[in-house]
N, C-alpha and C positions, 0 to 999 in steps of 0.2 A: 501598564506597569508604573509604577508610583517608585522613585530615590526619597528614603526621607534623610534627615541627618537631625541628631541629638546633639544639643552645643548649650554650655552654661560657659559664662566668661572663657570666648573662644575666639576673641575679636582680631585674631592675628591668626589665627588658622584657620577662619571658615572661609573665606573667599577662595582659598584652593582648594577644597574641598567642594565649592557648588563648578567652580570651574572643570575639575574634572571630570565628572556629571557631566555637565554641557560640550565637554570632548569625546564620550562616548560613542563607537560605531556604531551602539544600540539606540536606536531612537529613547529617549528619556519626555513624556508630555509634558509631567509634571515634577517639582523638588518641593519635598516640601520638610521646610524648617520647624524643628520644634525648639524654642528657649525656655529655658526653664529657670524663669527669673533671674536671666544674667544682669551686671550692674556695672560692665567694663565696657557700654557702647557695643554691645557685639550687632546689634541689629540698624548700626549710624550707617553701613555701606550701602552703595547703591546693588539689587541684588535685577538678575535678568527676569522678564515677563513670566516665567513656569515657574519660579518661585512663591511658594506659600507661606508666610511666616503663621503661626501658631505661637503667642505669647503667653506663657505660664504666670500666675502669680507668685506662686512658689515653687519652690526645687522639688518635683516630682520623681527624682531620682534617675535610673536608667530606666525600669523596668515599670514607673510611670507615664516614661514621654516616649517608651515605645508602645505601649499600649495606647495610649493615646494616638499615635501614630497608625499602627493598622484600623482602629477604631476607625478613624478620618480614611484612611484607604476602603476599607468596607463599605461605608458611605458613598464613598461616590462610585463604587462601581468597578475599585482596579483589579486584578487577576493574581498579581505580582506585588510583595514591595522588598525594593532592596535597604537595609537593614546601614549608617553608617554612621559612627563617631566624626563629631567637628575635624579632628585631626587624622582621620583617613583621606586617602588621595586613590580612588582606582584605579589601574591603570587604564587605556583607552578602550582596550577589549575587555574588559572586566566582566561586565553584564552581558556583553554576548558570548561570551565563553561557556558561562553560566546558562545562559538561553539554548547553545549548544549539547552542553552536557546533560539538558534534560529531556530535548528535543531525537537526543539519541539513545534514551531507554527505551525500552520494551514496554504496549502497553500495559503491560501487570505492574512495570516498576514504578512507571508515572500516576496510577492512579495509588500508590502507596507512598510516596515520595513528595513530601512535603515542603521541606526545607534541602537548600544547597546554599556552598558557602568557598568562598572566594580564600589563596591563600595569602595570610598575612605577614607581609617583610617587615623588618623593621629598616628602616633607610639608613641608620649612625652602623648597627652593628651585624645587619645581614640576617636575623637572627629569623628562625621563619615557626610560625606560631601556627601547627596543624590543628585538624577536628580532635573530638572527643570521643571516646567510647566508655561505656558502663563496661566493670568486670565485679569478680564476683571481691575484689577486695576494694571498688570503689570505683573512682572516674578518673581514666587512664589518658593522659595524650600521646598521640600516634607518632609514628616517626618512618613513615613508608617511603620505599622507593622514589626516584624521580618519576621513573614509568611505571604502569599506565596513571595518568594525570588525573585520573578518577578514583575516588576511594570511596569505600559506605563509613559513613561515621554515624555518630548518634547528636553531636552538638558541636559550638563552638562558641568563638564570644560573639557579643550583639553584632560588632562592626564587624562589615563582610556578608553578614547572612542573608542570603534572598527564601521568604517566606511566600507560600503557593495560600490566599486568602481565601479561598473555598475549605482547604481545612483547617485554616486561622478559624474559619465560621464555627464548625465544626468540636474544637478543641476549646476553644477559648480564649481570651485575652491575657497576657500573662498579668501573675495578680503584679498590684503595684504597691501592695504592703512588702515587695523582696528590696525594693528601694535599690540599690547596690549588687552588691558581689551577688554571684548563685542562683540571680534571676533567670539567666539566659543556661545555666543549668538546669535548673528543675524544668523550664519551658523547655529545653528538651527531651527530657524524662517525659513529660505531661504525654508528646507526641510518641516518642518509642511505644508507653505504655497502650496506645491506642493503635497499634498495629501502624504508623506511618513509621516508614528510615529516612533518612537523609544519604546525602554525598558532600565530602568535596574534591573541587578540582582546580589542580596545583597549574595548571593555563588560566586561571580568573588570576589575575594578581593586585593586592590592595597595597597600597604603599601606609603602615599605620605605625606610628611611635609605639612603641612597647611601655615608656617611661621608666628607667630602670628600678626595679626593686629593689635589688642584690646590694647589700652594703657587706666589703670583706675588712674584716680585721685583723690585720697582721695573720701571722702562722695558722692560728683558728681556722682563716675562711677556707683553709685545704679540707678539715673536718665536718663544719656546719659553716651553713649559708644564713645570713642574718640580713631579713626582708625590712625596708623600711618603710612600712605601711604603714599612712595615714592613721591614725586611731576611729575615722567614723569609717575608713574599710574596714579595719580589724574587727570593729562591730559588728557591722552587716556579714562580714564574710563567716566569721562563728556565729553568729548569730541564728543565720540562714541555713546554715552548712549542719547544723547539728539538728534543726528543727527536722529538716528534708531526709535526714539519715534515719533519727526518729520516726518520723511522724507519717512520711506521705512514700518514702519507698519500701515495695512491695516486692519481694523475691524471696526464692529460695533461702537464697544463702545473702541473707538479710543481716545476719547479726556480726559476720567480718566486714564491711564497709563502715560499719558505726563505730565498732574496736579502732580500728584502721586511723578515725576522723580522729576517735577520742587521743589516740597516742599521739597525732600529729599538734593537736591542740597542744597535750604538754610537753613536748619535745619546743613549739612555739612559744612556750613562758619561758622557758627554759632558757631560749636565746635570749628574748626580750626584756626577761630581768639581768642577764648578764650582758647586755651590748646595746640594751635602745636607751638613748637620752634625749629628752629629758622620760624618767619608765614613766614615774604614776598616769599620766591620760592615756597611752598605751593599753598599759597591763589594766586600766582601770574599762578601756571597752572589750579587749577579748574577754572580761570576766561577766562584766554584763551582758555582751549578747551571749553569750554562754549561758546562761541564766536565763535570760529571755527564749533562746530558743526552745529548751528544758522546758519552758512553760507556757508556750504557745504563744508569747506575746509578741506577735507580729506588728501590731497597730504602734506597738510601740517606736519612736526615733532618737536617733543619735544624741 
């Protein structure tokens, strides 16, 4: 079982993040870092002997340096690799819980079960960030009991997920034209559609900053919530998000999740023209990957 960790100028939060790795009940062999041309010293510390550094020339994105990442786990041979953001901290059982949870299906579940996934706290506001599931008006997140600590999901975000590399083989690497947002959506769409489920289980606990989005504005924010997204996520995340609705999901009732995306889109100008400053770089990427998605241009960047 292979820990990798995805870190770009992360030079004050990666050393707790390989430390809790190396605190692990679960034996961990190997850590292996991927940079993706950071340029704040992230890679000046001293790191322990299972660490593998992997240096990027350039920003690969998320859904770059993990593919790049299980790529290198394939390689040598691992079974397992657990899936984390620089600014994730798991807690000490984390991975064996996980080990636990898979170790106690059935085996029809295990040879269909692909991915599991750890749950994610935030440490300032408690706030706790479940799996995913597909419905027929789009991609829903859960909000299950505390008990049983096991749930089937269909996805989650990168940080936290441990992927089963034999049907990593199988499926594929995720592409690395998603750059950003929606990568680690579609990648698990990719698997749903091939007959594998996932789970998670609320006893794996990841300690991960959420970084708040929510900006409220006076009286307003009781009505609409005004997200203060970077403009190269606002790209990727329309960009991606419309192509995927378009283009590569396949169902039935296919044509309410793409209604569903589009309203949400302009419900999000909506805000963004009346509450983000400075608008124009904003409103100027959700429009382009809007556009780009619309037109298949993946290859294209921020």
């Amino acid at each position: 079982m292979l820990a990798y960790i995805h870190t770009l100028n992360d030079a004050d939060v990666i050393d707790g993040t390989v430390e809790a790795l190396c605190r692990q009940t679960y034996p961990v062999p190997e850590i292996l870092l991927i940079d993706n041309a950071s340029t704040d010293g992230t890679l000046d510390g001293d790191f322990p002997d299972k660490v593998t550094i992997i240096k990027n020339n350039q920003n690969l994105g998320t859904s770059g340096a993990v593919a790049a990442g299980m790529a290198y786990a394939l390689a040598h041979g691992y079974d397992w690799i657990y899936i984390l953001d620089a600014d994730s901290a798991p807690e000490p059982q984390a991975i064996e819980k996980l080990v636990e949870c898979y170790q106690s299906l059935s085996p029809d579940l295990q040879s269909s079960t692909w991915w599991l996934s750890s749950l994610l706290k935030d440490p300032d506001t408690g706030f706790l960030h479940h799996g995913c599931v597909f419905t027929p008006r789009g991609v829903k997140i859960l909000d299950p009991p505390p008990q049983p600590a096991r749930y089937r999901c269909d996805l989650n975000i990168w940080s936290a997920s441990f992927y089963r590399l034999d049907a990593v083989r199988k499926i594929g690497l995720p592409d690395a034209d998603y750059v950003l947002d929606w990568g680690d959506i579609i990648y698990g769409y990719e698997g749903m559609v091939r007959g594998y489920t996932g789970f998670a289980d609320q006893s794996s606990v990841v300690i991960h900053h959420m970084h708040p989005l929510e900006m409220r504005t006076g009286l307003i924010s009781r009505i609409a919530k005004v997200y203060c997204a970077q403009p190269i996520r606002s790209y990727y995340f329309w960009r991606n998000g419309i192509y995927f609705w378009l283009y590569k999901y396949r169902r039935l009732h296919m044509v309410m999740p793409l209604i569903t995306h589009l309203l949400r889109l302009c419900w999000w100008l909506f805000r963004v023209v009346l509450f983000v400053r400075p608008l124009g770089p904003t409103l100027r990427a959700c429009l382009r990957g809007t556009w780009d998605g619309i037109n298949r241009r993946l290859e294209n960047r921020y």
